[in-house]
N, C-alpha and C positions, 0 to 999 in steps of 0.2 A: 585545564578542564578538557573534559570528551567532546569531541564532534563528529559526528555524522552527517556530512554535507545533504543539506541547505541547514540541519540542526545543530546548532551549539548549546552543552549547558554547561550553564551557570549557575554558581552558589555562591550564598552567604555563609560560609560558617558562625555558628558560636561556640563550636570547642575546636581548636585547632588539631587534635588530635582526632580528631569523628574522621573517617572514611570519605573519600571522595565519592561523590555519584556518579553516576555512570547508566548509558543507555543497554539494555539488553538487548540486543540486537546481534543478530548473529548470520547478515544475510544471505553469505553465500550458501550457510546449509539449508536457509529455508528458503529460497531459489530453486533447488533440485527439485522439490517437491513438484515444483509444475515447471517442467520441462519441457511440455508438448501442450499447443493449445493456451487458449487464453482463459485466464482465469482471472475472478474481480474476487477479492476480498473485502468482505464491508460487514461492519455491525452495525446492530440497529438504528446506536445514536449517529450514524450518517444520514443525517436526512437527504442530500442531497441521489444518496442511494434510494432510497424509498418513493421520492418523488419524481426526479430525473431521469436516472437508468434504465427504468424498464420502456420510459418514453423515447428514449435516445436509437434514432434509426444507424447513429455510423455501425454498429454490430450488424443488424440486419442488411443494411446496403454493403460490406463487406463480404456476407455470406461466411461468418463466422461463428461457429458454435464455441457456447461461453459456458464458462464451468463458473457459478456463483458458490463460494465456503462462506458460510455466515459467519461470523465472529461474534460469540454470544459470551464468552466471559474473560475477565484481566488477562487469567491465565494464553488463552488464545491471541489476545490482542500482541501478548509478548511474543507471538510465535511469528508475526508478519514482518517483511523484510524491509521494514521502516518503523521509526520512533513514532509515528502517526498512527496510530493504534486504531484507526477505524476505515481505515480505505486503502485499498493497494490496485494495480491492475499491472499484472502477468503476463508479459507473452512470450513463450519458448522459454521457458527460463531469466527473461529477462524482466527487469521492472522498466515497467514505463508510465506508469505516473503512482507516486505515492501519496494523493490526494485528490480528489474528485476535480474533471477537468470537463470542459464543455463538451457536446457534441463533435462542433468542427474542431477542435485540438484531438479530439483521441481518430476522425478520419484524417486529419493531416498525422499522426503517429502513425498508424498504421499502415497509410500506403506507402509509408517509407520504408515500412517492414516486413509485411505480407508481400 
């Protein structure tokens, strides 16, 4: 089967001949897209984006300006550089975290990178 580290999948088949599955995922070209600048990917069903994020001071004590892309549909979700279809966060081109992560984790990321 496919993996995308920390993702593994897995199947049951019941026709041995059906198609394996497989993650669309395609990161490095959708990485180029934000190559400069931090960028947070997040659809709506992240709550943790909705209530959290906007309260989260590490961006403001950083002195970072943030580019938010909503992800409002499947199609979009398949376009982010992770199997987690609802939260990414960007910076230079790189991913650093593919899932909603506390305050003090995204400023300990950061001044390791800024």
């Amino acid at each position: 089967m496919e993996s995308i580290p920390p993702y593994e999948l897995l199947v049951k088949k019941f026709k041995k001949a059906a198609p394996d599955p497989r993650f669309i995922v395609e990161r490095e070209r959708v990485l180029k897209r934000y190559k400069k600048g931090l960028t947070i990917l997040a659809a709506d069903q992240c709550l943790w984006f909705q209530s959290g994020w906007r309260k989260c001071g590490g961006v403001r004590s950083l002195g970072l300006k943030t580019k938010v892309v909503r992800v409002t549909s499947a199609k979009e979700s398949r376009e982010l550089p992770t199997p987690f279809g609802t939260f990414s966060i960007v910076y230079d081109g790189k991913l650093i975290a593919e899932r909603p992560i506390s305050a003090r984790r995204f400023t300990n990321i950061m001044s390791k990178l800024a």
